[in-house]
PLY file of the C-alpha trace (Angstrom):
ply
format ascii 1.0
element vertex 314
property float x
property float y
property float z
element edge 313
property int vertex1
property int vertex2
end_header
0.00 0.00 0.00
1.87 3.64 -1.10
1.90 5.85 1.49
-1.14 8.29 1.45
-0.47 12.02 1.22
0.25 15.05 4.37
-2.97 16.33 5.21
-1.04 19.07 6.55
2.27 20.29 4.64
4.25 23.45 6.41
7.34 24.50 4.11
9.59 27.35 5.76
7.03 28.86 8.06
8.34 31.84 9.72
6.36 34.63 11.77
7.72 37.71 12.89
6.60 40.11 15.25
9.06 43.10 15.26
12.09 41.72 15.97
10.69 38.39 17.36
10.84 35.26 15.62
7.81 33.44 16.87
8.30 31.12 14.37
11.81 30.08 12.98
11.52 28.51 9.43
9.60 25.58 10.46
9.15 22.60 8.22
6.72 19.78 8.84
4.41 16.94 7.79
1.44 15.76 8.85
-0.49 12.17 8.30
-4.03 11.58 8.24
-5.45 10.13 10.99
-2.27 11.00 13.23
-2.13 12.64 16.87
0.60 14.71 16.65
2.07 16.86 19.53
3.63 20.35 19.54
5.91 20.18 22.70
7.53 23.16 24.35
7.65 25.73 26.91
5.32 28.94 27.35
6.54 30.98 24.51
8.37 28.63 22.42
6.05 29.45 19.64
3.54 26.45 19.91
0.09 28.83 19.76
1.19 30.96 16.86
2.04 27.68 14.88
-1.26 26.96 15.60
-3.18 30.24 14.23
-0.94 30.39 11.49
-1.85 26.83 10.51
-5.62 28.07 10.92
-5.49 31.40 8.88
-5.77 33.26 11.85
-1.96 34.67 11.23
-0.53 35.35 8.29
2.85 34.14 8.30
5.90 36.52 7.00
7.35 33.77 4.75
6.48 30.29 4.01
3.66 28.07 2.85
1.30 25.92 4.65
-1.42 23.61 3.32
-4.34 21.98 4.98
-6.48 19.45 4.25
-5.41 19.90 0.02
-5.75 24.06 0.56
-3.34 26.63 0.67
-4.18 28.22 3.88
-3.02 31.74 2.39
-5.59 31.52 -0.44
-8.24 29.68 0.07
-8.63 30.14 4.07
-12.51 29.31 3.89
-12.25 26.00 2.38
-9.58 25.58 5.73
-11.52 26.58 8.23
-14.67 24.49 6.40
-11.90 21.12 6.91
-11.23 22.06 10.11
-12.08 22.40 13.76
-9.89 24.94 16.70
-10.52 24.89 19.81
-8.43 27.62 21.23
-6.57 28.04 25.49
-9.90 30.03 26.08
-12.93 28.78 23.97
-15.56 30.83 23.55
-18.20 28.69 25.81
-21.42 31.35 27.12
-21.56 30.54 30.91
-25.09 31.58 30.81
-26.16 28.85 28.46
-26.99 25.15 29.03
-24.54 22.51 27.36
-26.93 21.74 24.76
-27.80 25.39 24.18
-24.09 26.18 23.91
-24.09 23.06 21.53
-27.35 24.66 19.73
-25.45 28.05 19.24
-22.40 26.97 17.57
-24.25 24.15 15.55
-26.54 27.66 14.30
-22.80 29.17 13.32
-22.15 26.26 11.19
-25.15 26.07 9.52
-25.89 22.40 10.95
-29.59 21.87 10.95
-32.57 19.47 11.36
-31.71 15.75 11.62
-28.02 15.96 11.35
-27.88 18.22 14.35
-30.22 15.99 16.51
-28.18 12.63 15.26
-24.67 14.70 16.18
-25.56 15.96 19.27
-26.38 12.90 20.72
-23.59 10.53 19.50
-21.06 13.63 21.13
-23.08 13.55 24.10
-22.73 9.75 24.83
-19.21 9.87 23.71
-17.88 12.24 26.33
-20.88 10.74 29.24
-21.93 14.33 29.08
-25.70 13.63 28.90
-26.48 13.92 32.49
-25.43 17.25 32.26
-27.36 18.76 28.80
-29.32 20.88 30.95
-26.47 22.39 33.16
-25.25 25.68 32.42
-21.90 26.13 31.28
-20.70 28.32 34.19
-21.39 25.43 36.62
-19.49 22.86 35.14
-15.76 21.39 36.61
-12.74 22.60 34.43
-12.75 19.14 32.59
-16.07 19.08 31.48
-15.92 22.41 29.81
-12.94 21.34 28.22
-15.67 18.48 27.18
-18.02 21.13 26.04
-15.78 23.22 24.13
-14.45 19.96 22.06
-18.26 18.92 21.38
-18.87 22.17 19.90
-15.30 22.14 17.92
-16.65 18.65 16.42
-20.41 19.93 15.36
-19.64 20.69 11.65
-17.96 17.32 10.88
-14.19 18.56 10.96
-11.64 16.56 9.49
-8.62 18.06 11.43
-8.68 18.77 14.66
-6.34 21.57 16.18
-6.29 21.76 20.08
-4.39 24.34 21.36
-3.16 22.99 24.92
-6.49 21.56 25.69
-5.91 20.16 29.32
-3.50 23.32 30.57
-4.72 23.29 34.28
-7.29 20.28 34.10
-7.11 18.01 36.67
-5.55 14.26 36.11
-8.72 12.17 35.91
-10.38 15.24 33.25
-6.90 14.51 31.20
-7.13 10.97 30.86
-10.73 11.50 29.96
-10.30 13.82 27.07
-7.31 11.78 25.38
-9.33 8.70 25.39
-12.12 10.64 23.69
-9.25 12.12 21.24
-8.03 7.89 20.70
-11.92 7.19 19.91
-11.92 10.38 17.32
-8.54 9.47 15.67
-10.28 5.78 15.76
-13.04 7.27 13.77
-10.75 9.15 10.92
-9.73 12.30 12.40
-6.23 13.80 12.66
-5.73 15.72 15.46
-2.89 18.70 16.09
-2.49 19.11 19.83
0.28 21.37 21.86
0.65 20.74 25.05
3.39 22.00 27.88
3.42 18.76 29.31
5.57 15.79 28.43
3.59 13.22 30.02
1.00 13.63 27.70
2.94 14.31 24.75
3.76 10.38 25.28
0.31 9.82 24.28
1.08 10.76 20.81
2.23 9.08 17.50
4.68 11.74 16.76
6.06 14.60 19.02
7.65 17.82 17.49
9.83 19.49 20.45
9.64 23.26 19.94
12.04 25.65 21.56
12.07 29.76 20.92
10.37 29.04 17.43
12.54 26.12 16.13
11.71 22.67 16.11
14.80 20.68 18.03
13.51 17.41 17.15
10.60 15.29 15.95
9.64 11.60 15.78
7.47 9.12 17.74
7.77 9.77 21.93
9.81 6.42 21.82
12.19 6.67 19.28
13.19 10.31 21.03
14.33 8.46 23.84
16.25 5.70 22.38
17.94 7.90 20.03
19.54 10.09 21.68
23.62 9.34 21.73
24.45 11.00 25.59
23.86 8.23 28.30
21.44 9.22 31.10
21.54 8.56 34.62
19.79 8.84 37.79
22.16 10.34 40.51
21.56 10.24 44.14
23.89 12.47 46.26
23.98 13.58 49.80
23.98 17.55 49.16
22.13 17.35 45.73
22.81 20.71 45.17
25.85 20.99 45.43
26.70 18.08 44.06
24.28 19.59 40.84
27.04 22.22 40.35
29.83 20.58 40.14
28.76 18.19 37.95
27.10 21.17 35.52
30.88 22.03 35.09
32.45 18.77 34.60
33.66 17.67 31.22
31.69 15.51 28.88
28.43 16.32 31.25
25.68 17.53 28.36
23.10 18.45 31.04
22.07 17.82 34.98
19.11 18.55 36.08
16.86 17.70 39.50
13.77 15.24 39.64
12.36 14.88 42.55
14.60 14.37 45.77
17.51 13.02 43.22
19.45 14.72 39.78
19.03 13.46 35.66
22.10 13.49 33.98
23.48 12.87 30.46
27.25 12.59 29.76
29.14 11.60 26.86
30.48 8.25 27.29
33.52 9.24 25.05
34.42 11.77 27.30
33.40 10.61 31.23
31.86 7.92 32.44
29.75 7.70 35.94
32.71 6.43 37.88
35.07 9.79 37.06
32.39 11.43 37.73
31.39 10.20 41.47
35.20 10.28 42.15
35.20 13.65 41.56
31.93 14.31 43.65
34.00 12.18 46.42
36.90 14.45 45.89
35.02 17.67 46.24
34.03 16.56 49.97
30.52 16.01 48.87
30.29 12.04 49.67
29.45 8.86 47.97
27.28 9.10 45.29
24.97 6.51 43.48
24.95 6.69 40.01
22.03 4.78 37.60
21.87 4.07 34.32
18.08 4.81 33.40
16.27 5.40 30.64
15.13 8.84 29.87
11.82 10.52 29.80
10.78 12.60 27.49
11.09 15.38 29.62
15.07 14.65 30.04
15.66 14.27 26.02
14.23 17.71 25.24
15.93 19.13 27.93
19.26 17.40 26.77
18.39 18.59 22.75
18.07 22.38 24.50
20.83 22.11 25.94
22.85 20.71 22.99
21.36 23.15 20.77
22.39 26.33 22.87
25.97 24.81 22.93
25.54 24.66 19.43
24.98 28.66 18.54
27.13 29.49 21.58
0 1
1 2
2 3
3 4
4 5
5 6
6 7
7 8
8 9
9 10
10 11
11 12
12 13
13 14
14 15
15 16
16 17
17 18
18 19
19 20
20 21
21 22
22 23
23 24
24 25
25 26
26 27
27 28
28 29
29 30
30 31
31 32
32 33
33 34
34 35
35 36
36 37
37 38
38 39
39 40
40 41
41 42
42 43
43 44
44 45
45 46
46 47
47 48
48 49
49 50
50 51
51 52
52 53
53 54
54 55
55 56
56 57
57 58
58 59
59 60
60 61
61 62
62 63
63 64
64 65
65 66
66 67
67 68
68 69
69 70
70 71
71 72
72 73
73 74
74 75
75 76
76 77
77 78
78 79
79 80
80 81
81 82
82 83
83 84
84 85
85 86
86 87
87 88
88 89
89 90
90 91
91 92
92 93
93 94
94 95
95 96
96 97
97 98
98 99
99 100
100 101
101 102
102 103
103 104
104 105
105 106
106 107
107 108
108 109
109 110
110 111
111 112
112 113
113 114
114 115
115 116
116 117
117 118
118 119
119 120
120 121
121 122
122 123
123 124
124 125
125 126
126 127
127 128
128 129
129 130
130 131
131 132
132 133
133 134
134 135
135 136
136 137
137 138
138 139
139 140
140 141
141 142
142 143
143 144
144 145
145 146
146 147
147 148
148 149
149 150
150 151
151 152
152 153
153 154
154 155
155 156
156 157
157 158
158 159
159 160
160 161
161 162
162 163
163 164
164 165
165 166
166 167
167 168
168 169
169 170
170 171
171 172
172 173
173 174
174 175
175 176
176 177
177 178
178 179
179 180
180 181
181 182
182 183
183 184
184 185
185 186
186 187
187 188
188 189
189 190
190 191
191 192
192 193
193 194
194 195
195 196
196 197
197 198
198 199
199 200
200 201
201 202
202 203
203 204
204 205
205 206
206 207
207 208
208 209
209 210
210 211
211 212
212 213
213 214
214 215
215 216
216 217
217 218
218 219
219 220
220 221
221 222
222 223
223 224
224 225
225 226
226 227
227 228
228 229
229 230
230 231
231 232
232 233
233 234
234 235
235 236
236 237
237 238
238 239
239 240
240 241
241 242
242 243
243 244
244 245
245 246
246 247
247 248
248 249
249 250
250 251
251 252
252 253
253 254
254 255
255 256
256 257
257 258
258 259
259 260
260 261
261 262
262 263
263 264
264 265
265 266
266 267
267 268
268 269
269 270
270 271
271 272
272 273
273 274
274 275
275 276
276 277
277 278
278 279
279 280
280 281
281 282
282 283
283 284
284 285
285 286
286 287
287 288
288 289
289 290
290 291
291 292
292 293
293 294
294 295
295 296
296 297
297 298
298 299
299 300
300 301
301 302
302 303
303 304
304 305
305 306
306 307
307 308
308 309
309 310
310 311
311 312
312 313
């Protein structure tokens, strides 16, 4: 079976705002029926990706096409092939769920039986019917979150663009709304998501880490972690921080960072290994350390590619 085409091509995308590169000459493609995940910090440029790849931006050089359309000339048959569902969706905390549902299904010009037939199979799908008749304004952050996807999904979208959809939703909420996103993709949907954390960017086929409008790296959450060339360890030392700086400034040592009670590290096996290393921890008066080979998170690998990539244009 050939491959089938990008539903969403991005060829040198670059957005400036003065001086600011929001976006660096990004380049990307995108597979129907794929979740893919735009990973990075607050201002690495994930949300203006996002409007740019939704004609709400106009980008200062590049191309992007979505769903067969060039988003710079034919933005209506884009938005038509699409659904965005921004940080702050525009929910009316006044209004029932199905009311808000009723509004947004009148924007898109969804009427009669398809409405009825669509409103019901979203209901059921995110166990939202108990709560038609509830207004907006009383609901927990996760089921808004619920409500604002329902009403993304009314006009039959076939991308989905989610612009950090669970920032600030509790755990149980999360799970909840990326097994409805599974049962979407399931269904034929590709879905666009950026998120801030890297837990959940595991939950992904592919993962693009972003970083002050460049993207570092991309490929699937578990061929990030096994490709990466620096061993990583887990290192337990009596004064953690001070054992954290004077590893920082030892050679071969990529990047050391903390974790909970104990430090990540990476280190370049042809320069140090873990035993130079906790002899000169020992040496510094700073005790016996424990040293761990592990196997990175995600979290650790796109703080390693930073790090490598600031060394890089230092």
């Amino acid at each position: 079976m050939e491959p089938r085409a990008p539903i969403i091509t991005i060829q040198s995308l670059t957005r400036r705002f003065g001086e600011l590169k929001a976006v660096d000459n990004l380049n990307l493609e995108i597979a129907p029926g794929e979740i893919f995940g735009l990973v990075g910090p607050d201002g690495a440029g994930k949300t203006t990706t996002l409007r740019l790849l939704c004609g709400l931006l106009d980008p200062t050089e590049g191309q992007v096409h979505v769903a067969g359309h060039d988003v710079a000339k034919d933005v209506d048959s884009v938005k038509d092939a699409i659904g965005y569902m921004a940080q702050r969706f525009g929910l009316y905390a006044d209004l029932t769920v199905e009311e808000n549902m009723d509004f947004y299904a009148d924007l898109f010009g969804v009427m009669g039986r398809d409405r009825d037939d669509l409103k019901s199979r979203l209901l059921r799908m995110t166990r939202m019917e108990p709560f038609r008749a509830r207004q907006a304004g009383k609901l927990s952050g996760g089921m808004k979150q619920k409500l604002a996807l329902m009403c993304t999904l009314l006009h039959h979208p076939r991308i989905l663009f989610l612009d950090e959809p669970t920032n600030g939703v509790d755990p149980v909420s999360r799970r909840d709304f990326w097994a409805i996103l599974y049962q979407l993709v399931k269904n034929g949907l590709t879905v666009f998501v950026t998120t801030a954390y890297l837990d959940e960017a595991e939950r992904c086929n592919r993962v693009g880490l972003m970083h002050r409008g460049r993207l570092v790296e991309c490929d699937a959450p578990a061929r990030l972690k096994s490709s990466i060339p620096e061993a990583c360890y887990e290192v337990d030392a009596p004064d953690r921080r001070a054992a954290r700086e004077l590893l920082d400034h030892q050679p071969g040592v990529l990047s050391v960072e903390s974790s909970g009670p104990v430090l990540h590290l990476f280190l370049r096996p042809q320069e140090t290994s873990a035993d130079q290393l906790r002899a000169a921890i020992a040496a510094a008066g700073l005790g016996d350390a424990r040293f761990d080979r592990i196997t990175p998170s995600l979290e650790d690998v796109f703080i390693a590619l930073v790090r490598k990539q600031e060394m890089a244009h230092a």
